[in-house]
MIDOBA-348137 format. One record per atom (N, C-alpha, C, O, CB): x, y, z; atom name; residue number from 0. Coordinates in Angstrom, 1 decimal. Atoms other than C-alpha are relative to their C-alpha. Glycine has a CB too. Example, Ala and Ser with C-alpha at 12.3 -4.5 7.8 and 13.67 -1.06 7.14 Angstrom:
! MIDOBA-348137
SITE 0.9 -1.2 0.0 N 0
SITE 12.3 -4.5 7.8 CA 0
SITE 0.9 1.2 0.0 C 0
SITE 1.9 1.2 0.7 O 0
SITE -1.0 0.0 1.2 CB 0
SITE -0.9 -1.1 0.0 N 1
SITE 13.7 -1.1 7.1 CA 1
SITE -0.8 1.1 0.8 C 1
SITE -0.3 2.2 0.9 O 1
SITE 0.4 0.5 -1.4 CB 1
END
This chain:
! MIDOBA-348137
SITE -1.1 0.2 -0.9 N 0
SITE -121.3 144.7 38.7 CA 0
SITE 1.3 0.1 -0.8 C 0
SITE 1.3 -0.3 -2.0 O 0
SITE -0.1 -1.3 0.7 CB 0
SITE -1.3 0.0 0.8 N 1
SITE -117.5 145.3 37.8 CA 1
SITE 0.7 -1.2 0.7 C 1
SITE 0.2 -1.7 1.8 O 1
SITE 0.9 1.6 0.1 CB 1
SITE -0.8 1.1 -0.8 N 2
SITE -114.8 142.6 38.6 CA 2
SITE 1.1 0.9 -0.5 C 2
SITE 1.3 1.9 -1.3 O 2
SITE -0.1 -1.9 -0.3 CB 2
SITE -2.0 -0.1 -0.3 N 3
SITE -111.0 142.8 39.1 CA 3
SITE 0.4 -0.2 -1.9 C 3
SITE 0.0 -1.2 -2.3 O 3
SITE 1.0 -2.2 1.4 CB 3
SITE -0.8 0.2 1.6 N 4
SITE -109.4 142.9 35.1 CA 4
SITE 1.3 -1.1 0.5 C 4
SITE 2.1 -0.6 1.3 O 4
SITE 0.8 1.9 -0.6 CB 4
SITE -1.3 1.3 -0.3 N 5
SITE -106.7 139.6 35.5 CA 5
SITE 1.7 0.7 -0.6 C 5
SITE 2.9 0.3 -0.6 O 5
SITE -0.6 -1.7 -1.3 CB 5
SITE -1.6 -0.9 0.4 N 6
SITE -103.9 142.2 34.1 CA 6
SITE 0.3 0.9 0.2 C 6
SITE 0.7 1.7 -0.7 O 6
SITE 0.5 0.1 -1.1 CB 6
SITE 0.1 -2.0 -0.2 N 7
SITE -103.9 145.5 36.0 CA 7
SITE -1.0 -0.1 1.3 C 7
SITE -1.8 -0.9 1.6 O 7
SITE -0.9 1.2 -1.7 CB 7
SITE 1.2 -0.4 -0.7 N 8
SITE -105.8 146.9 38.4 CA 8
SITE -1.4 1.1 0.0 C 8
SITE -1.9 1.7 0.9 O 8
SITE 0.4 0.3 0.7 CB 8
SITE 1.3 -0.3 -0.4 N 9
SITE -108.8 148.2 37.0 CA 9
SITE -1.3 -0.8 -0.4 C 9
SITE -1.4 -2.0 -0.5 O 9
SITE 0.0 1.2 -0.5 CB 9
SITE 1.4 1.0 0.0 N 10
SITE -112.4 147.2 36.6 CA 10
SITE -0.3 -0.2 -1.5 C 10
SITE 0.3 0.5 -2.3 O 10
SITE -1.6 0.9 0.8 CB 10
SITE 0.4 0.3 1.1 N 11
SITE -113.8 145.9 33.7 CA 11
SITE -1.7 -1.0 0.2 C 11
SITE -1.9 -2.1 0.8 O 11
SITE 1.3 -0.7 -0.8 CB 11
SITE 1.2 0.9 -0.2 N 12
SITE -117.7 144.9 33.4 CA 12
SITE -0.1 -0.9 0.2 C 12
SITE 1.0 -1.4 0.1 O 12
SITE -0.6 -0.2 -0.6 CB 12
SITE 0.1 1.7 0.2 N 13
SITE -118.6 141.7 33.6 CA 13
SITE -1.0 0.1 -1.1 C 13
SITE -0.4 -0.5 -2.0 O 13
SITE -0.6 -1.1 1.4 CB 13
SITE 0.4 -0.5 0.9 N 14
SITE -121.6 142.8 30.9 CA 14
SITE -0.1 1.1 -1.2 C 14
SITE -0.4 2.4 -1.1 O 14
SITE -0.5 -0.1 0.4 CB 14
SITE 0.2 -1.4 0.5 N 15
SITE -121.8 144.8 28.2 CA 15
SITE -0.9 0.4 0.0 C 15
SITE -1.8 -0.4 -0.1 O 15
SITE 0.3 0.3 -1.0 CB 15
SITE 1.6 -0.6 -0.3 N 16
SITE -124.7 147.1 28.6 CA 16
SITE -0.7 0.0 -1.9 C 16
SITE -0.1 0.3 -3.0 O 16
SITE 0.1 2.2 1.0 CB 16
SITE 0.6 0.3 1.3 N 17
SITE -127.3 146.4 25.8 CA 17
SITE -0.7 1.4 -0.4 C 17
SITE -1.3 2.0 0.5 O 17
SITE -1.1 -1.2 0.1 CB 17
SITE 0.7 -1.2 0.4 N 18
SITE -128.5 149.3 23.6 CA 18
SITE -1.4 -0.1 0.1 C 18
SITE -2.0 -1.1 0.0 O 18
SITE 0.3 0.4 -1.2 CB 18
SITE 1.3 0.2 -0.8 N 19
SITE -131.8 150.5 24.8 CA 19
SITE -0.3 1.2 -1.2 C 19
SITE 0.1 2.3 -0.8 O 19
SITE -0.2 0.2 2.0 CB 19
SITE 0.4 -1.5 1.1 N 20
SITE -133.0 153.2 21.4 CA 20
SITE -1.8 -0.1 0.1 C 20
SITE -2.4 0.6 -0.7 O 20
SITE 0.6 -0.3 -2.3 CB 20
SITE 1.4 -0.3 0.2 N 21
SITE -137.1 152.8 22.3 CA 21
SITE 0.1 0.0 1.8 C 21
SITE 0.9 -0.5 2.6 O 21
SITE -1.3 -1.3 -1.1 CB 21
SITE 0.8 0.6 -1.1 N 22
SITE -139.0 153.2 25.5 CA 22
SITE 0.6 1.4 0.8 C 22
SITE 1.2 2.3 0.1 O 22
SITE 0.4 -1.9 0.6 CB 22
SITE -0.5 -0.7 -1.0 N 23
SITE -138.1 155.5 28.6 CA 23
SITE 0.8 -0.9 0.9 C 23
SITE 0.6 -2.1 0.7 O 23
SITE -1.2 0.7 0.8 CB 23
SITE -1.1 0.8 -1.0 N 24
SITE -135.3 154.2 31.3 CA 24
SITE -1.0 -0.8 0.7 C 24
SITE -2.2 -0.6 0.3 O 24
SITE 1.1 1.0 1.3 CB 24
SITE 0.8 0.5 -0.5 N 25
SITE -136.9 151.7 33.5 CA 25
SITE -1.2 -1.0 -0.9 C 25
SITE -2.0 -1.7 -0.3 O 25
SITE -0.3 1.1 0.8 CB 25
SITE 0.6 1.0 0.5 N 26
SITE -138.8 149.7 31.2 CA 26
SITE 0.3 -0.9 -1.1 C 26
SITE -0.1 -1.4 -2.1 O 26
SITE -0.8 0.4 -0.3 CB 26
SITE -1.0 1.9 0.6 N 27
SITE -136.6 146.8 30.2 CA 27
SITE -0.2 -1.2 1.1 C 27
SITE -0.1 -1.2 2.3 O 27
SITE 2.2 0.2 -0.2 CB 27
SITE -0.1 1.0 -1.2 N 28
SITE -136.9 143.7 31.6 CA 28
SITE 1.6 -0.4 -0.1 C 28
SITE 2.5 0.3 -0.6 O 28
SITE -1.2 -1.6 -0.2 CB 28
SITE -1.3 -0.1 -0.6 N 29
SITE -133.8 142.0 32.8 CA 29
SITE 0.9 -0.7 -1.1 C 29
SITE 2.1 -0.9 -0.9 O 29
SITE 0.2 -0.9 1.5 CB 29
SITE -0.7 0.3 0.9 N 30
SITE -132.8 140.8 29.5 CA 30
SITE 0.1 0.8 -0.8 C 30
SITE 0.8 0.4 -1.8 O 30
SITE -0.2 -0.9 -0.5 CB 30
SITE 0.3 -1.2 1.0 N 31
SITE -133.3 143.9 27.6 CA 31
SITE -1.0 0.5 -1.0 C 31
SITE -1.1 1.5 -1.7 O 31
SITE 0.9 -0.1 -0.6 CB 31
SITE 1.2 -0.2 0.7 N 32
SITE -136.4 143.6 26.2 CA 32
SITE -1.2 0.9 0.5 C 32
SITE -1.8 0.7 1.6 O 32
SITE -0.5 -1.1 -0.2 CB 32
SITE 0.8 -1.4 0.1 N 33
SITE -138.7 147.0 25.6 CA 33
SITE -1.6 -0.4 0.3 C 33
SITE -2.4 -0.8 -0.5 O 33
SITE 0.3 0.7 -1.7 CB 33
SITE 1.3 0.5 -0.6 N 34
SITE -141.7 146.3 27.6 CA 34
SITE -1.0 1.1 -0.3 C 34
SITE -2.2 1.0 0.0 O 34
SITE 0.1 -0.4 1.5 CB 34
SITE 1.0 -1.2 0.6 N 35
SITE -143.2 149.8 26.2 CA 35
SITE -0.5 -0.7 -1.6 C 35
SITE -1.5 -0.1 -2.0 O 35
SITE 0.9 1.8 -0.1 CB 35
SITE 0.2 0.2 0.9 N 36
SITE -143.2 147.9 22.8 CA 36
SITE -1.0 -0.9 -0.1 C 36
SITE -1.9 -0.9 -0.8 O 36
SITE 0.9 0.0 -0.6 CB 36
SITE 1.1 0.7 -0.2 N 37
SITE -145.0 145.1 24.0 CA 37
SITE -2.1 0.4 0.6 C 37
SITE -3.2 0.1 0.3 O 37
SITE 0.9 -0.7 1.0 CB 37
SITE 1.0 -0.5 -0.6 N 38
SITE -147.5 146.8 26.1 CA 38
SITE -1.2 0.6 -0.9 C 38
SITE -2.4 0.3 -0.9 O 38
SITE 0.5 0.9 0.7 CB 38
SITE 1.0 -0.5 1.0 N 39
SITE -148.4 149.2 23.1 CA 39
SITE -0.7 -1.1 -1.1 C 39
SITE -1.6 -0.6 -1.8 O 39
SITE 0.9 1.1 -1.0 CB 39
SITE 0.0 1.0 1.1 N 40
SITE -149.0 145.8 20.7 CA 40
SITE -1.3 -0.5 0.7 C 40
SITE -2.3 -0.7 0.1 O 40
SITE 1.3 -1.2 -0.2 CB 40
SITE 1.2 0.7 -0.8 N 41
SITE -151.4 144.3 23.8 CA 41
SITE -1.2 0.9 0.5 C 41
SITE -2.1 0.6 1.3 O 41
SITE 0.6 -0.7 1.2 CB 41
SITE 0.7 -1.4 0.2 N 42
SITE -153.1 147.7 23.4 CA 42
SITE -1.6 -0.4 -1.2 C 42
SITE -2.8 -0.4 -0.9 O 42
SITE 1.4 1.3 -1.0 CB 42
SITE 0.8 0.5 1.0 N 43
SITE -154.6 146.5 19.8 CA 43
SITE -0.6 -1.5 0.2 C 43
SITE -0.3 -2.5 0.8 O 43
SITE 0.8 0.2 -1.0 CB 43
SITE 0.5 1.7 0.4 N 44
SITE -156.7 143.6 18.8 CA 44
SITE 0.6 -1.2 -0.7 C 44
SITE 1.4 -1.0 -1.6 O 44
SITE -1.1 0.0 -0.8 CB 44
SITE -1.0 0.9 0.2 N 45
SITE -155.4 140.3 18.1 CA 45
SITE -0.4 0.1 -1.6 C 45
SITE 0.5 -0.4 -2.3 O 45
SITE -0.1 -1.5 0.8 CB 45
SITE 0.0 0.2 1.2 N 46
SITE -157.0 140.8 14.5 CA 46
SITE 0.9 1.4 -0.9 C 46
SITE 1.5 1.5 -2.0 O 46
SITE -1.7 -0.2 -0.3 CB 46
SITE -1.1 -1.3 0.4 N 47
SITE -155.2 144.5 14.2 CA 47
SITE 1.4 -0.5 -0.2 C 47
SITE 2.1 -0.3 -1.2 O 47
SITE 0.1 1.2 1.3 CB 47
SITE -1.2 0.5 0.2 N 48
SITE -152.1 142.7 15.1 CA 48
SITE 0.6 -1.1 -1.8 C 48
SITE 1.7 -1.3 -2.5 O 48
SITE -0.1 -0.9 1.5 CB 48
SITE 0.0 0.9 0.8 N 49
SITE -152.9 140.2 12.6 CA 49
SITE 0.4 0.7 -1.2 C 49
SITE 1.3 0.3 -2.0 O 49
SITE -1.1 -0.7 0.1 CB 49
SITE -0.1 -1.1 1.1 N 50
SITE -153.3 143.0 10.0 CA 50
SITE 1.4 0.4 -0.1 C 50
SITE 2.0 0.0 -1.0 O 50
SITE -0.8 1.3 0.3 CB 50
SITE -1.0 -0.2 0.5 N 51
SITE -150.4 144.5 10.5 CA 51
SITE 1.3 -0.8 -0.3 C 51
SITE 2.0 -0.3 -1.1 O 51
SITE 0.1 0.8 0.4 CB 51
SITE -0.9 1.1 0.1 N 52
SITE -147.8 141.1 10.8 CA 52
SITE -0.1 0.1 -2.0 C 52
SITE 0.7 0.1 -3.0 O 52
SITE -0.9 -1.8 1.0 CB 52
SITE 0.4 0.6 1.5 N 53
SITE -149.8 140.6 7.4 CA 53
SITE 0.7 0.9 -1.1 C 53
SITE 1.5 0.6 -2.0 O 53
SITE -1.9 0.0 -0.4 CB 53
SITE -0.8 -1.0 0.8 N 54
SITE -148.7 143.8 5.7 CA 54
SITE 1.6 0.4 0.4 C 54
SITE 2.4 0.9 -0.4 O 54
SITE -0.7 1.4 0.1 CB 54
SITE -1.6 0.3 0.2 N 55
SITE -145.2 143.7 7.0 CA 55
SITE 0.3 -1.2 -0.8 C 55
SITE 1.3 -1.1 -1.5 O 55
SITE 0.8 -0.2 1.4 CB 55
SITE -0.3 1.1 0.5 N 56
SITE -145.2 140.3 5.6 CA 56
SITE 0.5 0.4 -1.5 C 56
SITE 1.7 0.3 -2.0 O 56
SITE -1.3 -0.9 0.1 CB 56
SITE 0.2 -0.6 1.3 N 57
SITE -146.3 141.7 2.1 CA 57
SITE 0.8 0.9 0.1 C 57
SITE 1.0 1.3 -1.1 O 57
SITE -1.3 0.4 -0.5 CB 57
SITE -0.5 -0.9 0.3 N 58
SITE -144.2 144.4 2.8 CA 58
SITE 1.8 -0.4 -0.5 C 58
SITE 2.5 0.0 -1.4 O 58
SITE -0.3 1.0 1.1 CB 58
SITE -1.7 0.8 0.9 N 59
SITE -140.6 142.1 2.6 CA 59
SITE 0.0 -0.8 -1.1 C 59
SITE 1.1 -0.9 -1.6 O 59
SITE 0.8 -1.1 0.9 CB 59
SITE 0.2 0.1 0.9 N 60
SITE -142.0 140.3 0.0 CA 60
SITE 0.0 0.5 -1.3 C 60
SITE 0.4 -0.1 -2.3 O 60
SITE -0.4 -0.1 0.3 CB 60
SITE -0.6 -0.9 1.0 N 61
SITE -142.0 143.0 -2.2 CA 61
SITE 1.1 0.9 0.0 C 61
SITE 1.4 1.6 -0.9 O 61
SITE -0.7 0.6 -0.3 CB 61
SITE -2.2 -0.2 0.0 N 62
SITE -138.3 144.0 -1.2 CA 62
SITE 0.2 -0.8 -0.9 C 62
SITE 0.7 -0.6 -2.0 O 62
SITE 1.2 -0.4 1.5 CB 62
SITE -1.0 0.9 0.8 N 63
SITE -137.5 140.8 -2.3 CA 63
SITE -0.6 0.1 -1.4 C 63
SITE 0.0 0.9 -2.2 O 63
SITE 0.2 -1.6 0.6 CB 63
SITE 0.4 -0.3 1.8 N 64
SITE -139.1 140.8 -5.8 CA 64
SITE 0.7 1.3 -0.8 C 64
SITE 1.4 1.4 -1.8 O 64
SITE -1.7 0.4 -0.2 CB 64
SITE -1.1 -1.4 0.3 N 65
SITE -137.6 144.4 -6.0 CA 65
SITE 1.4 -0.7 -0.4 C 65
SITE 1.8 -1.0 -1.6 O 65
SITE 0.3 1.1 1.7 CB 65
SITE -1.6 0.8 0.0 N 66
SITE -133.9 142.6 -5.3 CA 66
SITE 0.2 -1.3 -1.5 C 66
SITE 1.2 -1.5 -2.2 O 66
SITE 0.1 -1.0 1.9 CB 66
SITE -0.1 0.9 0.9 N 67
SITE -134.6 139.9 -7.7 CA 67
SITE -0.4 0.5 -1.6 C 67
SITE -0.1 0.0 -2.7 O 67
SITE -1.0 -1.2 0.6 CB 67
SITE 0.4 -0.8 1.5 N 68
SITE -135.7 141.9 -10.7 CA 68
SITE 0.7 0.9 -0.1 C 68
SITE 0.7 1.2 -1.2 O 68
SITE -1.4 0.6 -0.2 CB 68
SITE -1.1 -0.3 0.2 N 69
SITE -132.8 144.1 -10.2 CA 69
SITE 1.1 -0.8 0.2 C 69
SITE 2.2 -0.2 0.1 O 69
SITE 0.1 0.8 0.5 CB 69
SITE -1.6 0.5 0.4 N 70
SITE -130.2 141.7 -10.2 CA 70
SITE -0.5 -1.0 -1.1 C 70
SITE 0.1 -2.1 -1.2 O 70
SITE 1.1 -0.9 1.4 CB 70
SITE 0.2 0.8 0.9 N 71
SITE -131.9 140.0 -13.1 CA 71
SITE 0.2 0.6 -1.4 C 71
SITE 0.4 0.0 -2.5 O 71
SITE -1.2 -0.4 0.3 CB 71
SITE -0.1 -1.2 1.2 N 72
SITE -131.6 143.0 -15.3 CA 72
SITE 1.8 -0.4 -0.7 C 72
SITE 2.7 -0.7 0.1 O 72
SITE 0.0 2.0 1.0 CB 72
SITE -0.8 0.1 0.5 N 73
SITE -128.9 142.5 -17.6 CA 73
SITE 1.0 1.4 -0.3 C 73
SITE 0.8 2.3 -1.1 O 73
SITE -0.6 -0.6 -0.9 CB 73
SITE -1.0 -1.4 0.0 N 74
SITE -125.9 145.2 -17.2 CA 74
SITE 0.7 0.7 -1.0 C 74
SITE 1.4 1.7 -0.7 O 74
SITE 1.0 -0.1 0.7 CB 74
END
């Protein structure tokens, strides 16, 4: 919905529209969350899920060791 702008007469949102970069139109719920991303997740098994949580886990983990062993390096 637009409302009245308080200094002029034109419209100005009342929301800003939330970027939507996965999924097809129509499958957001009303807060903006990608209900194709969910869907595909409740696809797999809860131990698949588990798997991969686990290896993203390990996977920022070794960013950060990366980060910390280059700024440890002496310049």
């Amino acid at each position: 919905m637009a409302t009245m702008a308080s200094s002029g007469g034109d419209f100005a949102p009342s929301a800003a529209p939330s970027p939507r970069p996965f999924g097809a139109p129509g499958q957001y719920d009303e807060s903006g969350v990608d209900l194709s991303l969910i869907r595909a997740n409740m696809r797999v098994t809860p131990t698949e899920r588990a798997r991969r949580a686990e290896h993203g886990r390990r996977a920022a983990l070794r960013v950060r060791e990366i980060g910390r062993a280059g700024r440890a390096k002496p310049a």
